[in-house]
PADRENMAR-922994 format. One record per residue (C-alpha): residue in three letters; y, z, x. Coordinates in steps of 0.02 Angstrom, whole numbers, plus 50000, padded with zeros to 5 digits. Layout:
<sites>
ALAYZX...
</sites>
This chain:
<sites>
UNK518055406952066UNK518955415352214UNK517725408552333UNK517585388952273UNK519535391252299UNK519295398952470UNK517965383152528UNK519125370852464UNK520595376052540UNK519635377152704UNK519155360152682UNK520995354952647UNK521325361952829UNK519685353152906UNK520215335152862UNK521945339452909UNK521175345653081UNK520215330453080UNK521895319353057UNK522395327053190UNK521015325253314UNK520545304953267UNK522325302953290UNK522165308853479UNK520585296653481UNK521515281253506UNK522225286153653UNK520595295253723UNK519525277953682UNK520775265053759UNK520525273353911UNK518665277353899UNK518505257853874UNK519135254854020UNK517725258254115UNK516245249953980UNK516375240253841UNK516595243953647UNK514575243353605UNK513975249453739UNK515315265553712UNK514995266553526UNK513015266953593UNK513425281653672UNK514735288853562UNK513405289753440UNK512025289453505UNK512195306653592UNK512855312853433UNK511075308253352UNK510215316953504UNK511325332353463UNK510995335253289UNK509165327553265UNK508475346453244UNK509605345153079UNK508535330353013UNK507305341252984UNK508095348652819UNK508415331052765UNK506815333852672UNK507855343652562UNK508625324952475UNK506745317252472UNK506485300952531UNK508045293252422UNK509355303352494UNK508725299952653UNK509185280152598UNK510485282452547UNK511105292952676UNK510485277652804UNK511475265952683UNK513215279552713UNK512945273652888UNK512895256552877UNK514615258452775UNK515315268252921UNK514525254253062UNK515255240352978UNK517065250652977UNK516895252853167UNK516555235253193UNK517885227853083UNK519105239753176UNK518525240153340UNK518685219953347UNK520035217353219UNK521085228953327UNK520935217153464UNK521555201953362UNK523145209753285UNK524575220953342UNK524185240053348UNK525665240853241UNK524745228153102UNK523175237853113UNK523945254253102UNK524785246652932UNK523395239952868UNK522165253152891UNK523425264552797UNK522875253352650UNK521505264152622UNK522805279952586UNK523085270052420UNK521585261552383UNK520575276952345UNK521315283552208UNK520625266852133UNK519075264852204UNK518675283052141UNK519455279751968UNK518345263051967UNK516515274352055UNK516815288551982UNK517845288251822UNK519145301251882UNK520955297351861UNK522275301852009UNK523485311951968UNK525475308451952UNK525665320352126UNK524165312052221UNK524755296752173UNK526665298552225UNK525875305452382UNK524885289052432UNK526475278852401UNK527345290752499UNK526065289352646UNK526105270452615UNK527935270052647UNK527835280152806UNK526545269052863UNK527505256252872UNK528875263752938UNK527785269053083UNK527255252953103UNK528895243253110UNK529605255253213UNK529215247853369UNK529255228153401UNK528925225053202UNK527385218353136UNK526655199453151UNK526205186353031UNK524355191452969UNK522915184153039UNK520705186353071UNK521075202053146UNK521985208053018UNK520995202652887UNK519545212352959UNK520765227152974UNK521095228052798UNK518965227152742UNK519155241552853UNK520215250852727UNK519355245252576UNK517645250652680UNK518245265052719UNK518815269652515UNK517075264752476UNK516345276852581UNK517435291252553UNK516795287952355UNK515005285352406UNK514945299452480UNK515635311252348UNK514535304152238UNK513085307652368UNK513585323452402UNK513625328452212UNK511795321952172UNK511125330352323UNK510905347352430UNK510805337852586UNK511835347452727UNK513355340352792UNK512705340252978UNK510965332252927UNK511985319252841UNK512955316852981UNK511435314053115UNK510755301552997UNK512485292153011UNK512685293753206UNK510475286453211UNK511105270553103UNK512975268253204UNK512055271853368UNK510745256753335UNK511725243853251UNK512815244453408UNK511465244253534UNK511035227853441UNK512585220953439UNK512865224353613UNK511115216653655UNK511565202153563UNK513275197753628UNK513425205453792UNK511955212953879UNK512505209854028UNK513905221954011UNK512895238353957UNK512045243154144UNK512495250654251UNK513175266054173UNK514925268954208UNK514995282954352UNK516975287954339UNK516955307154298UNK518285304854201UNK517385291054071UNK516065305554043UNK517545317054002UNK518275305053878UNK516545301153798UNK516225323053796UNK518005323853688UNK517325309653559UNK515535315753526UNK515955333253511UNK517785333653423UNK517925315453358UNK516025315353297UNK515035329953282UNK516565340153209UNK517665326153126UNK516175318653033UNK515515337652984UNK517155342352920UNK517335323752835UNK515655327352743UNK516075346352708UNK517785341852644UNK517205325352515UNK515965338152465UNK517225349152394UNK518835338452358UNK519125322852278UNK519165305652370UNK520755302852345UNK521205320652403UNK520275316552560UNK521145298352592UNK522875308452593UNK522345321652719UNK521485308452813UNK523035297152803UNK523995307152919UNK523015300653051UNK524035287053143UNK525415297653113UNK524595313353238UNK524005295953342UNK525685290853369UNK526155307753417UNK525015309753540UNK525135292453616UNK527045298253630UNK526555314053719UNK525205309353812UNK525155290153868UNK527135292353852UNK527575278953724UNK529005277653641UNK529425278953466UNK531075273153384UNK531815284653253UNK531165274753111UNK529265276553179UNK529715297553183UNK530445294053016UNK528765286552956UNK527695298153044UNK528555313752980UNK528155307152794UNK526485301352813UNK526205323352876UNK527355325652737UNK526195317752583UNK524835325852667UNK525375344052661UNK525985339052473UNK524425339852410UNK523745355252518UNK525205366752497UNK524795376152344UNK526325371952222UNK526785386752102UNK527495383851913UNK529165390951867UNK529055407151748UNK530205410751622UNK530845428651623UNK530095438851491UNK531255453351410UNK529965468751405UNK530935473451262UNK530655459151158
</sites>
C-alpha cells in the first residue's frame, strides 16, 4: 500500500515537472521556428524522439498486435492536437489560445465521467473551476482577448482532443502492460510521419536545406529530450497511476509556468491580473497534490 502511494505521488510531481517544462516550450519553439518551419520542426521534434527510443519497441510485443493499434491510434490523437494548435495558434491571439486550451482543465472531469464511469470529486472539481478562472485571468491580463474565430475554433478541438486522450490513455494503460517509453516511441513514429506528410504536401519547398544556426539545434536538443522524451514518459507514467482528471489539473498549470518563463526569459510583461491568474492556476494544481489531513477530535484517555 505504502509503495502504490509512493509511485503516485511521484507521478503527482512528474506532471507538475512536466507543467513546468511545456510551459518553457513556447518560448523555446517560437524561436526554434524561426529558422524552419512548423512541419518540418515537428519532423524533427519527433522524429528523433522515434530514433531515440525505437530499442523500446521491442517490448511492445508485450500488448500483442492490438495494443500496438491502439497505441498507433494514441498518436494520431496527439498529431491531430499539434496540428490544431500549432495552426490555430497562428489565427488567434496567444492570449485566446492560452484561454481556450485551458478548456481542457475542465473538460476532463467529464470526458472521464462519460469513458470511464468515474465521477470527479467536489475538490477536483472546485480545482478545475479554479484553474479555469485563473486562466482567464492570465489571459486578459495583457491586451484582453478577441472576438472568436477559425483559429480559435481549432484551439478549443485542441482541448477537447487533448481530454480525449488523457482518457484514452488511462483506459489503455489499464488494459495493458505496455511500458510507458514503448508507448511513447510508438507516438513520436505516428507524430513524426503525419508531419513529414503534411509538410510534403503543403510546403516542400520549405523542408531542405536543414537549418545550420547552432543555436536551432540547441532549441530542437531542449524539445526532444525535456519536452518529448521526458514530458511524454512522465505524461504516460503519471495517467498510468492517477486519474484523468487528476492529470488535466497538474497539466493545467502549464501556461501559467509559460507565462512565467516568457516573463523571465523573452522579458514580457505581465500585468498584475495575469500574476493574479497565474498564481491560481499553480494554486489548483498543488490543491490536489498536497496531501490534505482531516481534523481529529481529541480523545480523553480517560473516557
Amino acid at each position: 500500500m505504502q509503495q502504490s502511494q509512493r509511485l503516485a505521488r511521484l507521478a503527482d510531481l512528474m506532471l507538475l515537472l512536466v507543467a513546468m517544462i511545456w510551459g518553457s516550450s513556447y518560448g523555446v519553439a517560437k524561436a526554434a521556428l524561426v529558422f524552419y518551419p512548423v512541419c518540418g520542426f515537428l519532423f524533427l521534434r519527433f522524429g528523433i524522439t522515434f530514433l531515440l527510443l525505437a530499442p523500446k519497441l521491442r517490448q511492445a510485443k508485450t500488448a500483442g498486435v492490438r495494443g500496438v493499434l491502439h497505441g498507433l491510434s494514441l498518436g494520431a490523437v496527439l498529431l491531430g492536437i499539434f496540428f490544431c494548435e500549432t495552426f490555430g495558434v497562428t489565427l488567434t491571439r496567444a492570449s485566446n489560445a492560452a484561454f481556450l486550451i485551458s478548456l481542457c482543465v475542465v473538460l476532463t472531469p467529464f470526458a472521464e465521467w462519460l469513458l470511464l464511469a468515474r465521477r470527479p470529486t467536489r475538490i477536483e472539481l472546485a480545482a478545475a473551476s479554479l484553474a479555469l478562472f485563473g486562466a482567464y485571468l492570465l489571459s486578459v491580463g495583457g491586451a484582453g482577448t478577441t472576438p472568436l474565430g477559425a483559429g480559435d475554433g481549432l484551439i478549443l478541438l485542441a482541448a477537447c482532443l487533448r481530454a480525449l486522450l488523457v482518457c484514452l490513455t488511462k483506459r489503455f494503460t489499464r488494459s495493458t502492460a505496455m511500458p510507458a517509453l514503448t508507448l511513447t516511441a510508438l507516438q513520436a513514429g505516428v507524430v513524426a510521419l503525419g508531419s513529414l506528410a503534411v509538410g510534403l504536401l503543403i510546403q516542400p519547398a520549405a523542408l531542405l536545406p536543414l537549418p545550420h544556426q547552432p543555436s536551432f539545434w540547441g532549441y530542437l536538443a531542449y524539445m526532444v529530450v525535456c519536452c518529448t522524451v521526458f514530458a511524454f514518459f512522465a505524461q504516460n507514467y503519471g495517467i498510468r497511476h492517477r486519474s484523468p482528471t487528476r492529470v488535466a489539473l497538474l497539466m493545467g498549470s502549464e501556461p501559467a509556468f509559460g507565462a512565467v518563463f516568457a516573463a523571465l526569459w523573452l522579458h514580457e510583461s505581465l500585468t498584475p491580473l495575469a500574476w493574479t491568474g497565474g498564481a491560481l492556476m499553480v494554486l489548483a494544481a498543488l490543491s490536489v497534490v498536497l496531501p490534505v489531513k482531516a481534523p481529529q477530535l481529541a480523545v480523553n484517555k480517560f473516557g
